[in-house]
C-alpha positions, 0 to 999 in steps of 0.5 A: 505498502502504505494507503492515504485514506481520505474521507471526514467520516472519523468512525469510519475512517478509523474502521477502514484503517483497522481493517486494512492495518490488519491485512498488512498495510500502512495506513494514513487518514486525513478528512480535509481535502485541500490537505490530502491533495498535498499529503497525496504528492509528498507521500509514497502511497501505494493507493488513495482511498478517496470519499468524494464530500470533503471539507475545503476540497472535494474529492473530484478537486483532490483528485483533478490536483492529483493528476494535475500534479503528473501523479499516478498513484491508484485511486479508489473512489468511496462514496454513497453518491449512487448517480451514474453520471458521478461514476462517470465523472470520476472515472474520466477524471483519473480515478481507477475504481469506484465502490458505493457505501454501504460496501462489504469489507472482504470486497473493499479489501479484494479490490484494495489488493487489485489495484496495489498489485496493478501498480506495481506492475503485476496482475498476480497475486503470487509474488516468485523470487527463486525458491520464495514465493509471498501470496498477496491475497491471502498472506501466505508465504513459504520457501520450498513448500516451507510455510515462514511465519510473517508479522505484519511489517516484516511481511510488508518488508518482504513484498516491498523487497521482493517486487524489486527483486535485483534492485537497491531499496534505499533504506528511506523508501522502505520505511515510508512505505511500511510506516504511516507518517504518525507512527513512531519508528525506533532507530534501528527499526528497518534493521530489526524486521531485515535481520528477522527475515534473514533469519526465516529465510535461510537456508534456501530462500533467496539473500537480503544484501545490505547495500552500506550507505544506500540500502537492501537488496533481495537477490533476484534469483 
């Protein structure tokens, strides 16, 4: 799943980037806000991580374009603006959740996964195809009881797979959501994370099928 940070803070910009990249996320940063209200619609994001005080365009502006725009990607509001009438604003304006700085990371990242997992449809954490099951919040995986070892990318090649189980993922799709638009991606890339999964899976977690010409598809059951 891939996150748009927005806030001008670069110190802190570059801690929540970390921090998030090492739960297995993909992560992009911009600091002006006239940008991130375009980059938020050209983009697949799973989550915006939006400050309120930008440069050219406030956080309340990007995310009035945002919804104006008919988007409804999840936006969680990081601001040290404590009045309630701010919370209020946002909230009524389209935001889905507000946290205050200073935050604790472990609370940043519990309602990161919160609100990704309500985008996606599901309240759960625990993600079920057949024998496989893919734990969100912690980053567990197994098939029959069997722990299955994941990097980070090919666990988001998974959780992206497996929340449209019996669907076709075209191949571009994928890739935007686990590549951030400044990282570099090898040719072959997606097809070397979906042999490695093939690979941990078998013999009794569920197929990855390759669909020639469109893309991958985990079976449902």
């Amino acid at each position: 799943m891939r996150i748009l940070i927005v806030e001008d803070d670069a110190a802190l910009a570059r801690g929540l980037a970390a921090s998030l990249k090492l739960a297995g996320f993909a992560v992009d940063h911009e600091a002006d806000g006239a940008e991130a209200a375009a980059l938020a619609m050209l983009e697949p994001y799973a989550l915006v991580i939006l400050d309120l005080g930008l440069p050219n365009l406030s956080g309340f502006e990007v995310l009035q374009q945002i919804r104006r725009r008919g988007s409804d990607v999840a936006v969680l509001i990081l601001t040290a603006r404590d009045a309630v009438a701010d919370r209020v604003k946002g909230l009524d304006i389209g935001a889905d959740d507000y946290l205050l700085k200073p935050f604790d990371p472990a609370e940043l990242e519990a309602r990161v996964r919160a609100l990704v997992r309500r985008g996606s449809g599901t309240r759960s954490p625990i993600l079920t195809c057949g024998a496989l099951t893919l734990d969100r919040s912690t980053g567990a995986v197994e098939v029959n009881g069997r722990t299955v070892s994941l990097r980070r990318r090919e666990f988001a090649v998974l959780e992206g797979l497996m929340t449209r189980a019996g669907k076709v993922v075209p191949k571009d799709k994928i890739i935007r959501e686990v590549f951030g638009y400044d990282e570099p991606v090898a040719p072959n890339a997606l097809e070397l994370y979906i042999a490695r999964l093939r690979k941990k899976l078998e013999p009794d977690g569920p197929q990855i099928r390759t669909i020639r010409g469109l893309g991958y598809m985990m079976d449902a059951s």
